[in-house]
C-alpha positions, -999 to 999 in steps of 0.1 A, spaced: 33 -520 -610 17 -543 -584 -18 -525 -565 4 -527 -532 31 -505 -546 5 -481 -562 -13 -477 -527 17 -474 -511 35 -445 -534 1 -425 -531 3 -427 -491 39 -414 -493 30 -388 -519 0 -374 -499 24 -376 -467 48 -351 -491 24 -331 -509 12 -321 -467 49 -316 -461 51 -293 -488 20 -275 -486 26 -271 -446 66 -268 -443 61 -239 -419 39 -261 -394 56 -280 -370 52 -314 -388 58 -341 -368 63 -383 -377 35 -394 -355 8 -364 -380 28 -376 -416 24 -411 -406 -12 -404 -400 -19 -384 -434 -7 -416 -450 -26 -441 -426 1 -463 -419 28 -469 -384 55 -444 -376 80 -467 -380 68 -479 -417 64 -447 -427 98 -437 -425 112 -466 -440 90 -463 -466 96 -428 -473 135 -429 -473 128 -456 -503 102 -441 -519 123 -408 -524 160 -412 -511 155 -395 -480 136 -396 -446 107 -374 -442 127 -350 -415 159 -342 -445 130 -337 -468 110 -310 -449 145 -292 -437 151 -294 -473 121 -279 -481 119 -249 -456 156 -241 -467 142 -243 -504 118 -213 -493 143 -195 -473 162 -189 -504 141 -177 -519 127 -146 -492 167 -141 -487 169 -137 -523 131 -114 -527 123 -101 -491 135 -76 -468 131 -94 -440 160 -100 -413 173 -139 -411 157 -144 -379 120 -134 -395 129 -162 -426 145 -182 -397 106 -186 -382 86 -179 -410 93 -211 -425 93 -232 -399 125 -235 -377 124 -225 -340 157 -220 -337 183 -197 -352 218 -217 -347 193 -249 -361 182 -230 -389 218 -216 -397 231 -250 -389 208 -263 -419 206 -238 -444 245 -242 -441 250 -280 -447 226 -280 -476 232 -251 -493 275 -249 -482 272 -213 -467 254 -192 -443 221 -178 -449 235 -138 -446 267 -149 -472 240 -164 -492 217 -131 -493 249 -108 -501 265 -134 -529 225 -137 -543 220 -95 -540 250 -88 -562 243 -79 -599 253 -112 -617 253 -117 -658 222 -126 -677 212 -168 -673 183 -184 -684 160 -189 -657 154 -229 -661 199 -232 -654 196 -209 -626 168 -233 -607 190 -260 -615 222 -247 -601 207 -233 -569 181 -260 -563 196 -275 -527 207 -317 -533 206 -335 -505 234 -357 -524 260 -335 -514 
């Protein structure tokens, strides 16, 4: 692997590793393109080939990721998750969680509540992990 490409995938990864650490933040292009000092424009680009998809599908992803998990552990109403992880809008947030994760997030907490048989954790993650593949 060429220097280039080496300083390049560590600018995208420190651009991620903010996303992930600061999903609930309102992250802009403009901030992520800064974190990894390069142009809007060639930050996106290079993001979407550095990990199959642009920085703004990866950070839904993300906060949908967490949302799953309060509507699986917390008592909190959808509209709390809704904000606590980063979306400002409830029909956005539903909107999301339901064309990554192929339902809504209150048919998701009932489906997740109910007593289910004994997997091994590691198959679970795996199965309910969200794609963005579809």
């Amino acid at each position: 692997m060429s220097r280039a490409v080496e300083e390049t995938n560590r600018a995208m990864l420190r651009a991620r590793d903010a996303m992930d650490r600061e999903y609930a933040r309102p992250l802009d292009i403009p901030t992520l393109a800064r974190i990894a000092y390069v142009s809007e424009a060639h930050f996106i680009r290079t993001f979407r080939a550095t990990f199959g998809e642009t920085p703004h599908r990866y950070l839904q992803r993300r906060r949908v990721e967490r949302a799953m998990y309060l509507l699986s552990h917390a008592d909190q109403d959808v509209t709390e998750i809704c904000t606590a992880v980063g979306f400002g809008s409830l029909g956005t947030f539903s909107r999301t969680f339901r064309q990554i994760v192929g339902e809504s997030p209150t048919d998701y907490r009932r489906r997740r509540t109910m007593p289910a048989a004994p997997v091994p954790s590691c198959y679970t993650k795996a199965w309910t992990r969200p794609s963005s593949f579809g």
